[in-house]
N, C-alpha and C positions, 0 to 999 in steps of 0.2 A: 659326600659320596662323589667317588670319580667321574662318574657317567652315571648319575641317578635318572638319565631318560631313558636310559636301555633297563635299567635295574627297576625303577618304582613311577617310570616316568611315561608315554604314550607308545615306547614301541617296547616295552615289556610285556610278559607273557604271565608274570603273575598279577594275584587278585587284587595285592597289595597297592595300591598309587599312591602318589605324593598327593599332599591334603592342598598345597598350592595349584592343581587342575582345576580346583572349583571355580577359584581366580581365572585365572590363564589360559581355561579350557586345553590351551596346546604347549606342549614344552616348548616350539619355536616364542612363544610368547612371554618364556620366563629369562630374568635377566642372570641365573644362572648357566644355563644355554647360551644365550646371547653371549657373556665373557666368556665361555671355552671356545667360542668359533672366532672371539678375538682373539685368543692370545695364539690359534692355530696360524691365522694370517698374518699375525706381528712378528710372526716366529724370528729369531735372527737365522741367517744361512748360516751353515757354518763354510770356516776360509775352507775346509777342501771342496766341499760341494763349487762355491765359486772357481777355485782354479779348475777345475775339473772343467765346468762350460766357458769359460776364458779362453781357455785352450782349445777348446772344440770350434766355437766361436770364428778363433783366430790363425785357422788355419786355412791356405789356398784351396777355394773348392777344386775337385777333381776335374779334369779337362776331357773328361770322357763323350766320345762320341753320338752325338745324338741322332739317332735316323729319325730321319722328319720328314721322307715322299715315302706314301705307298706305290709301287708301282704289279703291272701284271705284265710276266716272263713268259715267252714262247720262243719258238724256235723255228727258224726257217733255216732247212737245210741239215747244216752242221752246227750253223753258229747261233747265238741265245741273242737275244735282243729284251729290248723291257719299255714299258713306256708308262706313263703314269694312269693309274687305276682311276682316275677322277673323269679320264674319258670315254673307258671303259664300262659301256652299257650293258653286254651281258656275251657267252663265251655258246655257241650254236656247232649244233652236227653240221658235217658237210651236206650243201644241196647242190642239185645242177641252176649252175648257172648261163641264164640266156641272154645273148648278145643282143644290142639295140643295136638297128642298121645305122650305118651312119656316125656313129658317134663311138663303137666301141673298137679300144685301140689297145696297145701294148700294156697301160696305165690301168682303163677302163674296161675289166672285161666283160660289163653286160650288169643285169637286175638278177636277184637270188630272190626266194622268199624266205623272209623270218619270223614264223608264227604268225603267220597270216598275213605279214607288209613285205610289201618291195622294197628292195634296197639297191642302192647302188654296191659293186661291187667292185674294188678293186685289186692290183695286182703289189703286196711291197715285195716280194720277189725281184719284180723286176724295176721295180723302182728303184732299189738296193743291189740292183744286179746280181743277186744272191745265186750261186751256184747248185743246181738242182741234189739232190743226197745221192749217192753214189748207190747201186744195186744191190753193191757188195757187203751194205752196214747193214750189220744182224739187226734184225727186226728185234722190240723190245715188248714184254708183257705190258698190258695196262696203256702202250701208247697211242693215243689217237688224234688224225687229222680234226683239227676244229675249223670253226669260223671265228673272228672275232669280230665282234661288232662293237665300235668305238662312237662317240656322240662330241660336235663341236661345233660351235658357230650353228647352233639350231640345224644342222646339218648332219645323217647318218653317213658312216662310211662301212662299208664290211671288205674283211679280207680274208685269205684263208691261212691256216700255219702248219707246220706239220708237227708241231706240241703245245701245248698250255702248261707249263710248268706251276703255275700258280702265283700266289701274289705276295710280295717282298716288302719289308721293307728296309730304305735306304737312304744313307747321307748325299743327297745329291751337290751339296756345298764343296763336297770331297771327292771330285771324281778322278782316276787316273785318265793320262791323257791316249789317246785312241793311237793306236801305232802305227807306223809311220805307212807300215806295208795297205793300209787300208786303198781301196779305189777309190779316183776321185769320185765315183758315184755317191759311196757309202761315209766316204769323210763329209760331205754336204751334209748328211744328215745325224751324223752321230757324236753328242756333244763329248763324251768320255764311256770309260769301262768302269766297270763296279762289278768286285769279287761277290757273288753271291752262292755258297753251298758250293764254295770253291771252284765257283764257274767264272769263266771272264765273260761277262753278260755288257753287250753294249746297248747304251741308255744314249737310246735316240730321242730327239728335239723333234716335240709334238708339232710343234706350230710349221714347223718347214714340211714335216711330212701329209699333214693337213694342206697347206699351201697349194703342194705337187700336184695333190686327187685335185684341190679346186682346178689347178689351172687343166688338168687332164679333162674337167665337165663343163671347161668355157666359162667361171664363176668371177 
């Protein structure tokens, strides 16, 4: 019998069994069983099966794009900026922010509260020289001023945006290069552009912009 385990053998359904279970108690233990699960793994390939994965095999993998940085997109002004999500601690409503005598400047404008901490608070507006949004641009549903609060060097920073587009991601290994028209403010800081949601989003260099707040807090 072809399959006498299915038929009169342990996973049958009739009353009938094979008289060799007395023996074997289990069909895995009968050497009938045992040569059908050989001759399954001895099986010869046949030649098309082989050329079939030869071919497959043997072909150049695809050179497709791999996005490898998450980053989180907002906006100041008009223009989109992005920076990587790994420093990115958590995205806060606007609060008032209070100046510290003495110390708060252009960079540094003062301590915010964010859920109950103080933070420093600073300015990338003008750290970026960022041009304030014109009056005249139609206000948009669903859009709101945030805070972002970012984490580095055991150090908080917060700033404010005038969007959170949300978070990306992107081949940072691939970036186009920043154009030529940039200020030398914003060229210091920004490593390249990346099209994202057909935005030209510039992907600023975390550590310079870090840098700037420390030297802004005497660090």
């Amino acid at each position: 019998m072809k399959d006498c385990w299915n038929q009169i053998g342990v996973w049958s359904k009739q009353p009938a069994k094979c008289e060799k279970l007395r023996e074997v108690i289990h069909c895995r233990n009968c050497e009938v069983y045992t040569k059908a699960g050989r001759k399954v793994i001895e099986k010869l390939v046949s030649a098309d099966y082989i050329a079939q994965w030869t071919k497959s095999y043997s072909q150049t993998p695809s050179q497709s794009v791999a996005k490898q940085c998450s980053v989180v997109r907002f906006r100041l002004g008009v223009e989109w900026y992005c920076l990587p999500t790994l420093y990115c601690q958590s995205v806060a409503n606007p609060a008032s922010v209070h100046s510290i005598p003495r110390y708060s400047n252009k960079l540094l404008q003062g301590i915010v509260n964010i859920r109950g901490m103080l933070q420093l608070c600073f300015s990338l507006d003008a750290l970026l020289q960022v041009a304030p949004e014109p009056d005249s641009t139609p206000s948009r549903i669903g859009v709101y001023n945030r805070l972002l609060v970012l984490h580095y060097n055991q150090q908080y920073y917060v700033f404010p945006v005038d969007e959170v587009g949300g978070v990306d991601r992107i081949d940072d290994t691939h970036l186009d290069a920043a154009p030529a028209t940039l200020s030398q403010a914003q060229a210091e800081f920004v490593k390249g552009l990346v099209k994202i949601d057909n935005l030209a989003v510039a992907y600023l260099n975390a550590a310079q912009i870090f840098n700037a707040f420390e030297e802004a807090i005497g660090v």
